[in-house]
N, C-alpha and C positions, 0 to 999 in steps of 0.2 A: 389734369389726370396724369398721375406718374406712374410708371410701372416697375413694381418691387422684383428684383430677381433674387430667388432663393439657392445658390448656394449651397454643396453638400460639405462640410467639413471632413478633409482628409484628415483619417489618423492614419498616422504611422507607428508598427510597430516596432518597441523598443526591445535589441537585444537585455536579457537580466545577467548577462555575465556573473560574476560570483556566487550571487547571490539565487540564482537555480532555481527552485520549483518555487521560491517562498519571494522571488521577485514583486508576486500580485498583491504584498502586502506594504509595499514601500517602504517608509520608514517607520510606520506605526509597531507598536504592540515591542518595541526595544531588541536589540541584538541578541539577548539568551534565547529569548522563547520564540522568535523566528528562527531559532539553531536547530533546536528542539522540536519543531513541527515539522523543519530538512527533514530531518532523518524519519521521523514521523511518515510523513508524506512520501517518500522517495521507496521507505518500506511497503506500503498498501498498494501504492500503485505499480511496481516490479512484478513480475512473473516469475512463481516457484516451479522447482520441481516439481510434479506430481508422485506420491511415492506406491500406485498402482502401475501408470505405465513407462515411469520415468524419466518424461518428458518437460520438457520448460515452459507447461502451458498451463499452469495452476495458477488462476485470475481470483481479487476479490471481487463477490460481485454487491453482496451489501456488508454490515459489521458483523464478523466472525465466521462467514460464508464464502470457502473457498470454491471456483467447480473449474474442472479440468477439461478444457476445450476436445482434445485429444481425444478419450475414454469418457466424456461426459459424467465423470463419477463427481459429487459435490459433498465439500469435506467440512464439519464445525471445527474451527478451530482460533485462532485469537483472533483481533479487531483489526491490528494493523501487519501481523505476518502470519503464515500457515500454523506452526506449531511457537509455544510458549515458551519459557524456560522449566513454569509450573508443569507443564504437560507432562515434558520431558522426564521431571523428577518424578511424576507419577508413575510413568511405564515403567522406568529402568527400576523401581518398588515392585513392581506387579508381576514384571518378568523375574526378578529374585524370588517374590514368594512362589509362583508358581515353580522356580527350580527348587526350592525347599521342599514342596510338596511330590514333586516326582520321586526325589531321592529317598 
């Protein structure tokens, strides 16, 4: 009769130095488009301004669903940052025609 002793395997975890949020994908998937999901990834998960009470608590909480811890207000707006570039060019349209219209 022998008795087996079972052993927990230590992991230790490893600094990702350079390579930052996109570490958990090792060497797979090649150097561009792990560059490309950085900045991807590092955008979605950062904390914006809120532009009600201007604070730095505006979280995503799913895709294109921003809410503001602070004032609790929850904002649609792009998948991986607050506002778009498209957005942007919409307003700054919108607020021209409506000065067109007062004048």
């Amino acid at each position: 009769y022998s008795k087996i002793s079972h052993q927990k395997a230590v992991v230790s975890t490893q600094s990702t130095g350079i390579t930052g949020i996109t570490g958990k994908y090792g060497t797979r998937y090649g150097a561009s488009l792990r560059k490309m999901i950085k900045k991807i990834e590092i955008s979605q998960h950062s904390k914006y301004t809120c532009m009600f009470c201007g604070k730095d608590t505006m979280k995503r909480t799913v895709v294109g669903i921003w809410y503001c811890n602070a004032c609790r207000k929850t904002v649609a707006g792009g998948a991986y940052s607050v506002s778009t570039t498209a957005a942007a060019t919409v307003r700054s349209a919108i607020r021209r025609l409506r000065e067109m219209q007062d004048v």
